[in-house]
C-alpha positions in Angstrom: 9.1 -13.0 27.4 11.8 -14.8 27.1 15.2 -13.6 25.7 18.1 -15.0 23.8 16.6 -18.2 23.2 15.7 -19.9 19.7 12.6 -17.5 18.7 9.6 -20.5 17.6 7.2 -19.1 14.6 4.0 -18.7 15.9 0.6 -18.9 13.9 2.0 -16.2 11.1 4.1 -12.6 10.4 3.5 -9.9 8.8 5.9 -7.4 6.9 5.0 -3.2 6.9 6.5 0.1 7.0 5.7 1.8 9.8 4.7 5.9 10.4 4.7 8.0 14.1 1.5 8.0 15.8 2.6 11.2 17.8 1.6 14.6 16.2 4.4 16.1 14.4 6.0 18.7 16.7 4.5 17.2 20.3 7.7 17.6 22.5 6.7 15.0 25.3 5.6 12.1 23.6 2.4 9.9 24.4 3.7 7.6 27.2 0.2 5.7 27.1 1.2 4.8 23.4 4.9 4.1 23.8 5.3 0.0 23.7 2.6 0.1 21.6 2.6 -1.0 18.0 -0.9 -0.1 15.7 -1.8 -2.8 12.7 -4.6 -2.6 10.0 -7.3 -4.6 11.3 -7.3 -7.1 8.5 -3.5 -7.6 8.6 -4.0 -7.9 12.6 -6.4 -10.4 12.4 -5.0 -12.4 9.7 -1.1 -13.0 11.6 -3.6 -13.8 14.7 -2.3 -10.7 16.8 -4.0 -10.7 20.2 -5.0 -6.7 21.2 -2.5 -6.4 24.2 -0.5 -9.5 23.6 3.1 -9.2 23.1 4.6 -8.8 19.2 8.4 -9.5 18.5 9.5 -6.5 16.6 12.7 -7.1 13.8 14.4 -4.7 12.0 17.8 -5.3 10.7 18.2 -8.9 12.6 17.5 -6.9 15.7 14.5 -7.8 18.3 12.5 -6.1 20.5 9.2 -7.0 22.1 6.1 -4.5 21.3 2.6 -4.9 22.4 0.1 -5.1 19.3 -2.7 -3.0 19.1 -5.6 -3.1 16.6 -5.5 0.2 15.0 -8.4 1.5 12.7 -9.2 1.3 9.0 -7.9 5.2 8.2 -4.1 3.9 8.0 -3.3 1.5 5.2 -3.2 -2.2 5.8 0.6 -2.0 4.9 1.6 0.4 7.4 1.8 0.5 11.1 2.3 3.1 13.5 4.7 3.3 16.2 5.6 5.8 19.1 8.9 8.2 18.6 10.0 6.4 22.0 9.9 3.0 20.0 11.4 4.5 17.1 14.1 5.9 19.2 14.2 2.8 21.5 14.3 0.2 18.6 16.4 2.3 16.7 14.0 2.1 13.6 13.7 4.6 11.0 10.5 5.9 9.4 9.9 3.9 6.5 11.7 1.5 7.2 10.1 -2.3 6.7 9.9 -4.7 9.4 9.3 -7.6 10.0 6.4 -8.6 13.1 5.4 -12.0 14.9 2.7 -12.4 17.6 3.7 -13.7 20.8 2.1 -14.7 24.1 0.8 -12.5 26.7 2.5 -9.5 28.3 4.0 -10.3 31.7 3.4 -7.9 34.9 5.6 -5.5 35.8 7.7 -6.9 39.1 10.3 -4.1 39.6 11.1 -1.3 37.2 14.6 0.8 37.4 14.2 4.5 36.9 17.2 6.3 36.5 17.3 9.6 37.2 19.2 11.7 33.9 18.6 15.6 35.7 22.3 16.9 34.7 21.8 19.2 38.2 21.9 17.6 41.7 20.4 13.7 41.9 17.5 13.4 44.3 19.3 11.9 47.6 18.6 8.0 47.9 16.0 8.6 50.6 13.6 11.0 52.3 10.7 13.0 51.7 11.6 15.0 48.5 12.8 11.0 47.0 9.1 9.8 48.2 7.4 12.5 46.2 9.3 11.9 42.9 8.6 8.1 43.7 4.7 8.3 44.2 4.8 10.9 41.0 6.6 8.6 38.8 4.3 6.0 39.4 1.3 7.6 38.7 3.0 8.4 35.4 4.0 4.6 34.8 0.3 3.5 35.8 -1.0 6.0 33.2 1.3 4.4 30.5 0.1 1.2 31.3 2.8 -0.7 29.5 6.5 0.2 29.8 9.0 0.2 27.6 12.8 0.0 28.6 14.5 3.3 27.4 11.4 5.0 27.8 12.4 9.0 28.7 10.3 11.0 31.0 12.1 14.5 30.9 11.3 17.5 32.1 9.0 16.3 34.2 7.5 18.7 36.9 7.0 19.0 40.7 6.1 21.3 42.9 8.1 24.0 40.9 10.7 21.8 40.2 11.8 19.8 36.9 13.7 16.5 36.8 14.4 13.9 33.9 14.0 10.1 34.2 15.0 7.2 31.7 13.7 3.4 32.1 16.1 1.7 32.1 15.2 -2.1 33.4 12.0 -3.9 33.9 11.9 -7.0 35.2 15.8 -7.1 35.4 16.1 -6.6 31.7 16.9 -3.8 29.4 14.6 -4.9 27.0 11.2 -6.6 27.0 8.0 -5.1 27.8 6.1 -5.4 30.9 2.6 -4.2 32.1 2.1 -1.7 35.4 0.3 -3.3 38.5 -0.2 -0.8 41.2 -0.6 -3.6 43.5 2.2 -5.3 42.8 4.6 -3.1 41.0 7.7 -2.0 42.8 9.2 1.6 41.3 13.0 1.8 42.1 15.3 5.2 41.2 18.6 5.2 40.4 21.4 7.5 39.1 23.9 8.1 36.9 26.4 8.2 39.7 25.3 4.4 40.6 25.5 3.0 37.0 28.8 1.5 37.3 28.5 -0.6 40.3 26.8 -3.3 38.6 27.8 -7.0 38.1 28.3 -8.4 41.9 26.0 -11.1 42.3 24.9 -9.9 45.8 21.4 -9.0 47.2 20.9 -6.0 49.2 18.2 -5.8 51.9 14.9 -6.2 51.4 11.8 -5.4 54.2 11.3 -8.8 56.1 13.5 -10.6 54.4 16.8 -10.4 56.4 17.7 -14.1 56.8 16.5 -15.2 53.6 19.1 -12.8 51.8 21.6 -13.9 54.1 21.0 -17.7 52.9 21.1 -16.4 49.2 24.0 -14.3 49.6 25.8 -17.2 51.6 24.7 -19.6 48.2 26.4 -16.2 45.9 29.1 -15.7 47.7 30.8 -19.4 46.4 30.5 -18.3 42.7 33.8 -16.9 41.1 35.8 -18.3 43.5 38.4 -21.4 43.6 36.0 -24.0 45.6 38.4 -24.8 47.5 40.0 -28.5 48.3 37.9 -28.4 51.2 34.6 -28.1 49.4 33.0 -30.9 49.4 31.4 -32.6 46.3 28.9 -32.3 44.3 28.3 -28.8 43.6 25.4 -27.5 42.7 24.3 -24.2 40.8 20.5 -24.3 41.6 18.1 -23.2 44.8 14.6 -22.6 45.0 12.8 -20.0 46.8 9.5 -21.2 47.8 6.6 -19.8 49.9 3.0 -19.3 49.7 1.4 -16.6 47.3 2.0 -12.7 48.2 5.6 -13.9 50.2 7.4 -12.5 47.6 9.0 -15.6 45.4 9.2 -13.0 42.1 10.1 -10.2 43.6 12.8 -12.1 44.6 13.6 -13.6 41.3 14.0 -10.1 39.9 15.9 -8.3 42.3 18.7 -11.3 41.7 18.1 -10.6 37.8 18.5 -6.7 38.5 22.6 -7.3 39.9 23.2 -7.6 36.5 25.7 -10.5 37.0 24.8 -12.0 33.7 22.2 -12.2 31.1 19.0 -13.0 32.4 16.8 -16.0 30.7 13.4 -16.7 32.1 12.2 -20.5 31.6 8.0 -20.6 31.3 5.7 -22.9 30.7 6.0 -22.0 26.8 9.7 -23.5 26.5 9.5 -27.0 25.4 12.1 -29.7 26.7 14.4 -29.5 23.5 14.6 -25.5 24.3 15.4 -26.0 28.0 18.0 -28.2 27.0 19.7 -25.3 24.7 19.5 -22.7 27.5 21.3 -25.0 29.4 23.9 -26.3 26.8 24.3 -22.7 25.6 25.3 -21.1 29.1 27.9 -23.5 29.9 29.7 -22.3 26.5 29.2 -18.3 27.0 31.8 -16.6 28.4 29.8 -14.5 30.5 27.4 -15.3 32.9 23.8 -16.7 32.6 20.7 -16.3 35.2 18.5 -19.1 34.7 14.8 -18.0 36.3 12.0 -20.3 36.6 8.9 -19.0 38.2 6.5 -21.9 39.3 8.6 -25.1 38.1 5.2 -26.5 38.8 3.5 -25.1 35.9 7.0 -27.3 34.5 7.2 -30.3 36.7 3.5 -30.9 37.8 1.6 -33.6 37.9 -0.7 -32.1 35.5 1.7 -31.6 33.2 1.1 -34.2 30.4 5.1 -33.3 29.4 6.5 -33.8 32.9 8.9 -36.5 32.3 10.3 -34.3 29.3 10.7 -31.4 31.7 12.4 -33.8 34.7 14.7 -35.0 32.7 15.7 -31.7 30.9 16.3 -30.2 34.1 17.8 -32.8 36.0 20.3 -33.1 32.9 21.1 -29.6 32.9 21.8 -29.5 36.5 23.9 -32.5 36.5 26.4 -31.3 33.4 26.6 -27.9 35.7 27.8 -30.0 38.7 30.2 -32.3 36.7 31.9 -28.9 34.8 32.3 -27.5 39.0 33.4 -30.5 39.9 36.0 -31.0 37.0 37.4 -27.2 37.2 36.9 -26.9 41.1 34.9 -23.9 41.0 31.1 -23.2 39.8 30.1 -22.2 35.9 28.7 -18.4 35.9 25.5 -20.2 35.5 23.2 -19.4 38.4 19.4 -21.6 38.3 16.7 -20.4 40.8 13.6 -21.4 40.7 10.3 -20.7 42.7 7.4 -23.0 44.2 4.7 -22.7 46.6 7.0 -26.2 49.0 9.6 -26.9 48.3 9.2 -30.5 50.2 6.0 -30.7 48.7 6.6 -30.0 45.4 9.6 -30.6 44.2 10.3 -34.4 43.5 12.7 -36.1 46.0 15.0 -36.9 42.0 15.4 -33.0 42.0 15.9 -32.5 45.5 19.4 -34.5 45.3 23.1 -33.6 45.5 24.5 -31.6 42.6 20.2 -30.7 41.7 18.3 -28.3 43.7 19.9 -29.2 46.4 19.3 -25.9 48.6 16.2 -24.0 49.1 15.3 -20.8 51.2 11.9 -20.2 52.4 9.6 -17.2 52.9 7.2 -17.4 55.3 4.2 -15.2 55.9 5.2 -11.9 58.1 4.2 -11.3 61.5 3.6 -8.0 63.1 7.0 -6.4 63.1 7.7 -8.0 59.5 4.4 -6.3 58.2 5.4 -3.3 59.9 8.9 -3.1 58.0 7.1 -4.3 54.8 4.5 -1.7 55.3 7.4 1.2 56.0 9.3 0.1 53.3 6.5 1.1 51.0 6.0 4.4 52.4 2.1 5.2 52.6 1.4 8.9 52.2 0.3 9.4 55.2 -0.2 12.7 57.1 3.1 13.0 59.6 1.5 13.3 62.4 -0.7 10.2 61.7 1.8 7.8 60.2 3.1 6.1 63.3 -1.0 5.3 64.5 -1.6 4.1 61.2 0.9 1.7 60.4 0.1 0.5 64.1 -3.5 -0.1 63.3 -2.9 -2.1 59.8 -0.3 -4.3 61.5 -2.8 -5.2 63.9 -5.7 -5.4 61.3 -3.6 -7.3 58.8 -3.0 -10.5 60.6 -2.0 -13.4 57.5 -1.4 -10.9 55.2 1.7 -11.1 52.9 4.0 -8.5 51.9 1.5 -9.2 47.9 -1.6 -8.4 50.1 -0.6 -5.4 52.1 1.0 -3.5 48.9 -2.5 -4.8 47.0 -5.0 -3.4 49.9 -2.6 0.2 50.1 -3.0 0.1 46.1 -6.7 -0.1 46.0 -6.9 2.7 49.2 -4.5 5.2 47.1 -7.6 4.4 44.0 -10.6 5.1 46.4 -8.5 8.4 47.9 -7.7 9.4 44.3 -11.9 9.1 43.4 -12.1 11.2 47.0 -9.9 13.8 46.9 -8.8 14.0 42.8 -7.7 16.4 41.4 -5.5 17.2 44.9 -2.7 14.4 44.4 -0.8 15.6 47.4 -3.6 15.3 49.9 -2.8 12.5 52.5 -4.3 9.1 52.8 -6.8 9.0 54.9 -7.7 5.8 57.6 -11.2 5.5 55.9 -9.7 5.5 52.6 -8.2 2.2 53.6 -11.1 0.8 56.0 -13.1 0.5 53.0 -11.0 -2.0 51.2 -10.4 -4.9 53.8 -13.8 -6.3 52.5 -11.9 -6.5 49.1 -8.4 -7.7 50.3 -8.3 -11.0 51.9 -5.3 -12.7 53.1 -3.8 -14.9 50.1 -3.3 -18.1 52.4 -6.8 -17.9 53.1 -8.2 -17.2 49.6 -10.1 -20.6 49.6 -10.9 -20.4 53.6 -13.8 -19.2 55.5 -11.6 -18.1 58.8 -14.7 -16.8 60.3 -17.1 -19.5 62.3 -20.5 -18.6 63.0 -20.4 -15.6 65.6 -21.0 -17.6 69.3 -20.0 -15.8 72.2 -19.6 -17.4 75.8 -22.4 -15.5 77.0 -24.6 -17.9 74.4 -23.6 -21.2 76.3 -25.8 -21.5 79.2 -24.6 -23.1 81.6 -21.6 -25.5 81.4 -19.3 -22.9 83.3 -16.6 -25.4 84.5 -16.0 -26.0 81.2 -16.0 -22.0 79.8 -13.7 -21.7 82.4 -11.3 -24.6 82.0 -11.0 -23.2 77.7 -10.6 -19.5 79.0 -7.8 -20.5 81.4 -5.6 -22.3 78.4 -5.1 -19.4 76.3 -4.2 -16.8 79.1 -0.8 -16.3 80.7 -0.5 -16.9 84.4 -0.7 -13.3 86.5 2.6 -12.1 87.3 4.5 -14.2 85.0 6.2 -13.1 81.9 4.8 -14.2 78.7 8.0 -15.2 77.1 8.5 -17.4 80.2 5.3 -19.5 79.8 4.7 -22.1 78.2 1.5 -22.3 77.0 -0.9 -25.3 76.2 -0.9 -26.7 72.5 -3.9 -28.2 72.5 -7.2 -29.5 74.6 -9.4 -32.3 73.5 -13.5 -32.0 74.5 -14.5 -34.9 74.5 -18.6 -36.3 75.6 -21.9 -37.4 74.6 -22.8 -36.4 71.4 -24.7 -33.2 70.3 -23.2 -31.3 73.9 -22.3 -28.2 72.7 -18.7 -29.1 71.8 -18.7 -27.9 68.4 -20.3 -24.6 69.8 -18.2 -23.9 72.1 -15.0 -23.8 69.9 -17.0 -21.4 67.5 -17.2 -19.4 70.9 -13.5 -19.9 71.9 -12.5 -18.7 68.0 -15.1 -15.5 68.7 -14.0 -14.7 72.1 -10.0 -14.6 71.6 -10.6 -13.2 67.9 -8.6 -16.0 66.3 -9.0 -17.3 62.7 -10.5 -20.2 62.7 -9.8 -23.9 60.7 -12.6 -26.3 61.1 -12.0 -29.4 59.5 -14.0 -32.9 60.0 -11.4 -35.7 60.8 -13.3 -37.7 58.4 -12.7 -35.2 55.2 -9.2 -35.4 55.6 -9.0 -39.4 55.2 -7.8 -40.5 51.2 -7.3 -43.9 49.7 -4.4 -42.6 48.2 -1.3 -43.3 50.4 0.4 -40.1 51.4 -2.8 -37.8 50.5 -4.1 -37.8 54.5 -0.6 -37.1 55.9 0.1 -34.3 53.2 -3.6 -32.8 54.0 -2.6 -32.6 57.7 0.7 -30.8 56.8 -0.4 -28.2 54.3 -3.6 -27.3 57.1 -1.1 -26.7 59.9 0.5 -24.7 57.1 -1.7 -22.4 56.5 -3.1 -22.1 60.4 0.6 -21.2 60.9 0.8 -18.8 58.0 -2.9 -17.2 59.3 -1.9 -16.8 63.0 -3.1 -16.6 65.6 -5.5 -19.3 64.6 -7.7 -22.3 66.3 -7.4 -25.8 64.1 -10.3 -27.7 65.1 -10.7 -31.1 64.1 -14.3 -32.1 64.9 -14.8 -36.3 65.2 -10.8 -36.6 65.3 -11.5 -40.2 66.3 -12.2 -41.2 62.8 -8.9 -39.4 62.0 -6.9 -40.4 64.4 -7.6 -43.8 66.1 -5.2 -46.2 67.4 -2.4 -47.1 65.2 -2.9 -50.7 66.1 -6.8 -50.5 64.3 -5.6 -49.8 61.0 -7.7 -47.1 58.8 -10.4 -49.8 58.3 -11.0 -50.1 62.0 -11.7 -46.4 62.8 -8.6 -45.0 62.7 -6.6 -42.9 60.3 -3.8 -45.3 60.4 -0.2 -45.0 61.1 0.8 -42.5 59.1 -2.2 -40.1 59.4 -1.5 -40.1 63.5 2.4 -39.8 62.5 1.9 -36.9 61.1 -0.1 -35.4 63.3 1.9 -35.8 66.4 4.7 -34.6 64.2 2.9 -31.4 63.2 1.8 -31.1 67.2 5.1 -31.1 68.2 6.5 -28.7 66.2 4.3 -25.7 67.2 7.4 -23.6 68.7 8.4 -23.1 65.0 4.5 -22.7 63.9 3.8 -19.5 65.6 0.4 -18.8 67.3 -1.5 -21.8 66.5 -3.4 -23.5 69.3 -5.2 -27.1 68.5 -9.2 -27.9 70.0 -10.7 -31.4 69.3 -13.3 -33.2 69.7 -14.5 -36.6 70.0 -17.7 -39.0 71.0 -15.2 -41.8 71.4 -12.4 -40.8 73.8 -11.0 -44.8 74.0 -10.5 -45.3 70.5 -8.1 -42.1 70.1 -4.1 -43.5 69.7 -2.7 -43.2 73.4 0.2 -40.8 72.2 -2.8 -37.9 71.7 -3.2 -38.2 75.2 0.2 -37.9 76.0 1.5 -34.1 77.7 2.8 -32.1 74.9 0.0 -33.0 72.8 -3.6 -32.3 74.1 -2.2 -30.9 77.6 -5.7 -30.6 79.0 -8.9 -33.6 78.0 -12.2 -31.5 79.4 -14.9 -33.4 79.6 -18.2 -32.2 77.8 -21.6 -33.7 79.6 -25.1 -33.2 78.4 -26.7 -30.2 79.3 -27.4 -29.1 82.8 -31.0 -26.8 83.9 -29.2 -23.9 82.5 -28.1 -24.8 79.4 -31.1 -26.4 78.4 -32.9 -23.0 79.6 -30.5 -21.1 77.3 -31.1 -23.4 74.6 -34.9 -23.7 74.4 -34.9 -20.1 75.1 -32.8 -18.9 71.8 -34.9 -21.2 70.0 -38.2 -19.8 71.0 -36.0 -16.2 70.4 -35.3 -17.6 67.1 -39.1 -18.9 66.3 -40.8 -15.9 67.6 -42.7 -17.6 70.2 -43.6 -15.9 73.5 -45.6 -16.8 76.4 -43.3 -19.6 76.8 -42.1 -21.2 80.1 -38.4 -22.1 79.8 -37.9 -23.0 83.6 -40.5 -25.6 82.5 -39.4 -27.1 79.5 -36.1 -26.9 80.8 -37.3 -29.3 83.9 -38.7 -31.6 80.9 -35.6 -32.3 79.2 -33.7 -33.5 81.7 -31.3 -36.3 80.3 -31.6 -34.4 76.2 -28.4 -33.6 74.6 -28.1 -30.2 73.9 -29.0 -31.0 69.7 -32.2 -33.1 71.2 -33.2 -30.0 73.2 -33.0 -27.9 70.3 -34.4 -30.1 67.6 -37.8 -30.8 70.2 -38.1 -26.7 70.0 -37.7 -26.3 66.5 -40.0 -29.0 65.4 -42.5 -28.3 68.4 -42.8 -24.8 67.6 -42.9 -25.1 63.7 -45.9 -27.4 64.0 -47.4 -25.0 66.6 -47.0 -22.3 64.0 -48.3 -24.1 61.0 -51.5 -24.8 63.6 -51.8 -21.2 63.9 -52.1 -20.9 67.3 -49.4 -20.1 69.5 -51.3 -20.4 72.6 -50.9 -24.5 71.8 -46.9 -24.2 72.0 -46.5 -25.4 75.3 -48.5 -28.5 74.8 -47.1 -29.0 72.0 -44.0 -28.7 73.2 -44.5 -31.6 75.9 -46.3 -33.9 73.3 -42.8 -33.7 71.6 -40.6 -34.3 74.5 -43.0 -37.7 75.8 -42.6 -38.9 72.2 -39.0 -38.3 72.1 -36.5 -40.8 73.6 -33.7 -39.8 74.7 -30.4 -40.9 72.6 -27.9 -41.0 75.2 -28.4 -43.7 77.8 -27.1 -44.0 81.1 -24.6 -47.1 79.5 -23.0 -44.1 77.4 -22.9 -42.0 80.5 -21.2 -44.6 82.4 -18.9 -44.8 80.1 -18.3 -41.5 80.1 -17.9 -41.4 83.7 -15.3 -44.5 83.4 -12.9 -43.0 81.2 -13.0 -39.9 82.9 -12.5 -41.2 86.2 -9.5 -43.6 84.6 -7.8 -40.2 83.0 -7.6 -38.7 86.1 -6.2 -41.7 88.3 -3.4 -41.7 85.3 -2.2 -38.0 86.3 
């Protein structure tokens, strides 16, 4: 919801008194009830309230946001009911007549402030006695469902002890409403010893995110300030924070609203140009400060967006009278702008990425082992003691691609399955099967769209075709008795042969055998008419084989993708840009992470020489057709496969002499199928030999030549 902004009229209001819903007496009030505001269904249906949606609440020109709840017929349709924490909250007295408007949907719950109101000794900032309050409170707050700043938890008891708690922020506001998500919730305690050191626009540390607060903090640290006649113009009071989902883009956004440096306005998708305009406007005036949050500008800016000039130009307005009024007083306006995206070069138009716009940007990456290791710390799994170390071990090494969203998601759903297991008994410790059970639920966010996992091929499955088994196992392993960090290892090998060899197998075995994720992608799927759609498909798939690592991209017929420049994308090639890109991405694998590149290709010459280049495909291993024991392997999987015995593979494989490895295997599957349909199985063999003298082979010794030619002109080059 957003605050201190001209409130819009939505579809109707409606006028009551109001009455408690709590019994009369009841000393702890319902938290399950406390945001929530009952209405008469025929009043609730008429103002179009939506069960669960947000209400603005007035009374006496005050607001405060409510969620609506379709109560029964038993009250009158002129009263509503209301929890004593509302009533205390909203400061509204029984009787009282107020005034109600529907509203849009309540947000989720990103970070909520407890302080701690015990008048004996605070709970110390850390430690085992501060983890037990923490995982207590939030079973309370996930059995309230929807909080309420100002909402009082007192009294409240554990293990023989009683402490007192207030809400005091959600979201980085004081008022508002949010909803509870035990998977992406964070639960913060405070005291009333800590209240006073608010208003310093200044992050603290966050798990895995070390450099990126430093970058903010730097960006901070030039507001309230004389700039300086050093500085250098224009100044700019907006950065984005982008990253892919589950990085942590809106935790983010909420910790900077929780420093209380200013008021805190949130810009959606809800907020019309003309509004926007006003936020802006009005900031500059205030004499306090203003932060300006705006989660996914793409819902804003998009192409999608039938609005989106309306939007650039409100924005880019905005940002440009901020930099004139830092320019003109030599130091920034207390107006701070961040927004979030999912790329920043990607998404955010090259207008808004100027001077004196958002100018800046900080990125967050997906974490790798010792980032999910201080993510998965930070949120402090009940494990047993004697466990914990083991079992943070294992889910870092089970967790590969996940964000800091995804690991907090996959410990949420484990501390539901132990709570089924072990409930009533709270305090019993999380237990390795508990989470075990959920990976098949919790799938890394980068790869929500992405089947990582090819078809299950291990070497042992090839027959034959050692030299090459060998050549791929040699690539990924680090040369005996040299450090790792001292190797340099190869970025990518191109198979390239006759087609229907096995190459596309043996990548599916390469992904098996070193347990990497796995990117296939057809060169041909990536080509677009549109001009920049192939070079911004290449980018985002390096992306996300970064963000998944390790991980094997393998781009299967990357001839059609990558030809020579010189053809043009109508002569076979993917054109200029497409191989641009490419080498680009190639290049830059030092900053990728684990990501290792396989190809392959039918048509070696037509590939753009700077593919062949060291640096880019370091080793080109050359894929023939099928020697005795492949084929033997082959036709004896397939008769595996079609349940046919009595059959003789040294034979058949004697037979096919010549056959690609897909001939080999499409003679056995038809053979045998018509053998089967015969009903006689003792016909196989012959039928099996009718197949292979009707079948001619489709490589001929011209392709082999050529083959041989290219090869042997490769290795005269080097």
């Amino acid at each position: 919801m957003v605050h201190n902004k001209p409130q819009t009229k939505m579809r109707d209001e409606y006028k009551t008194r109001i009455q408690p819903t709590d019994v009369v007496g009841q000393k702890n009030p319902t938290h399950k009830n406390a945001a929530k505001i009952f209405l008469h269904p025929t009043p609730f249906d008429q103002a179009g309230f939506a069960n669960g949606g947000i209400c603005l609440v007035e009374v006496n020109g005050v607001q405060r946001d409510a969620v609506a709840w379709r109560g029964d017929t038993k009250v009158a349709n002129n009263i509503a009911s209301i929890s004593r924490v509302f009533q205390d909250v909203a400061n509204i007295e029984l009787g009282q007549i107020i005034r109600i408007v529907p509203g849009g949907a309540v947000p989720s719950a990103q970070i909520v402030v407890i302080r701690e109101t015990t008048s004996g000794p605070f709970l110390p900032d850390s430690g085992a006695e501060h983890d037990r309050w923490l995982h207590h409170l939030e079973y309370k707050l996930e059995l309230a469902e929807y909080i309420l700043p100002g909402t009082p938890f007192e009294d409240v008891s554990l293990r023989g002890s009683q402490r007192s708690f207030i809400v005091e922020y959600v979201n980085g506001s004081a008022k508002g409403v949010v909803k509870y998500d035990p998977a992406t919730t964070v639960v913060e305690i405070s005291n009333d010893e800590a209240v006073g050191d608010v208003g310093k626009l200044r992050l603290g540390p966050l798990p895995n995110m070390g450099r990126q607060i430093e970058q903010l903090n730097d960006f901070f640290d030039e507001y309230d300030i004389e700039l300086g006649t050093n500085a250098i113009p224009p100044f700019t009071c907006g950065i984005v924070i982008d990253g892919t989902h589950g990085t942590g883009k809106t935790m983010l956004l909420d910790h900077i609203a929780a420093t209380r440096w200013g008021r805190v306005v949130r810009i959606t998708e809800d907020d019309k140009p003309s509004a926007i305009r006003t936020i802006f406007e009005t900031s500059m005036e205030q004499r306090g400060a203003t932060i300006i949050l705006i989660d996914d500008i793409l819902t804003l800016i998009g192409k999608n967006n039938t609005n989106r000039p309306g939007y650039m130009k409100a924005i880019k307005t905005g940002l440009d009278e901020l930099a004139k009024k830092a320019l003109a007083d030599n130091r920034r306006p207390n107006v701070l702008v961040v927004a979030t995206c999912l790329d920043y070069l990607e998404e955010i138009p090259y207008e808004l990425q100027r001077p004196g716009r958002f100018w800046q940007h900080v990125s967050l990456t997906t974490p790798d082992a010792p980032g999910r290791a201080e993510i998965l710390r930070s949120m402090k799994p009940p494990f047993s003691a004697e466990k914990y170390e083991k079992y943070i071990s294992d889910l870092v090494d089970r967790t590969h691609a996940y964000t800091g969203g995804d690991l907090r998601n996959l410990l949420a759903k484990a501390m539901q399955a132990r709570r089924k297991r072990v409930a009533p008994q709270l305090d019993l410790p999380l237990e390795w099967e508990d989470v075990v059970k959920i990976f098949s639920e919790v799938r890394p966010s980068a790869m929500r769209d992405i089947n990582l996992k090819p078809p299950t091929i291990h070497w042992s499955d090839i027959g034959g075709y050692e030299d090459v088994k060998l050549a791929l196992q040699d690539v990924l392993r680090t040369p005996d008795g040299l450090r790792e960090n001292l190797w340099v290892p190869t970025k990518g090998v191109l198979l390239y042969g006759p087609p229907g060899c096995s190459k596309t197998m043996t990548a599916q075995a390469m992904a098996t055998e070193t347990g990497f994720n796995f990117f296939a992608v057809k060169g041909g799927e990536l080509l677009n008419m549109y001009v920049g759609e192939t070079e911004r498909s290449i980018r985002n798939i390096f992306k996300r084989a970064a963000e998944a690592s390790p991980s094997i991209i393998f781009f299967d017929e990357i001839d059609s993708l990558a030809g020579t420049r010189s053809s043009g994308p109508s002569g076979g090639g993917g054109g200029v840009q497409a191989v641009t890109t490419l080498l680009t991405e190639m290049a830059g694998f030092e900053e990728r992470g684990n990501v290792f590149v396989l190809a392959a290709t039918n048509r070696p010459d037509s590939l753009d020489p700077a593919l062949l280049r060291p640096g880019r495909f370091d080793e080109l291993i050359y894929v023939p057709l099928p020697d005795v024991k492949a084929r033997e392997a082959i036709i004896a999987r397939m008769s595996k496969k079609l349940m046919f015995k009595d059959i003789d593979v040294a034979e058949l494989a004697k037979l096919t002499e010549g056959y690609s490895g897909a001939e080999v295997a499409n003679i056995c599957g038809s053979a045998f199928s018509r053998s089967r349909a015969a009903g006689d199985s003792s016909t196989a063999m012959e039928v099996v030999r009718a197949k292979i003298r009707s079948t001619p082979r489709g490589v001929t010794q011209e392709h082999l030549s050529y083959f041989n030619e290219w090869h042997n002109q490769r290795k005269g080059m080097f």
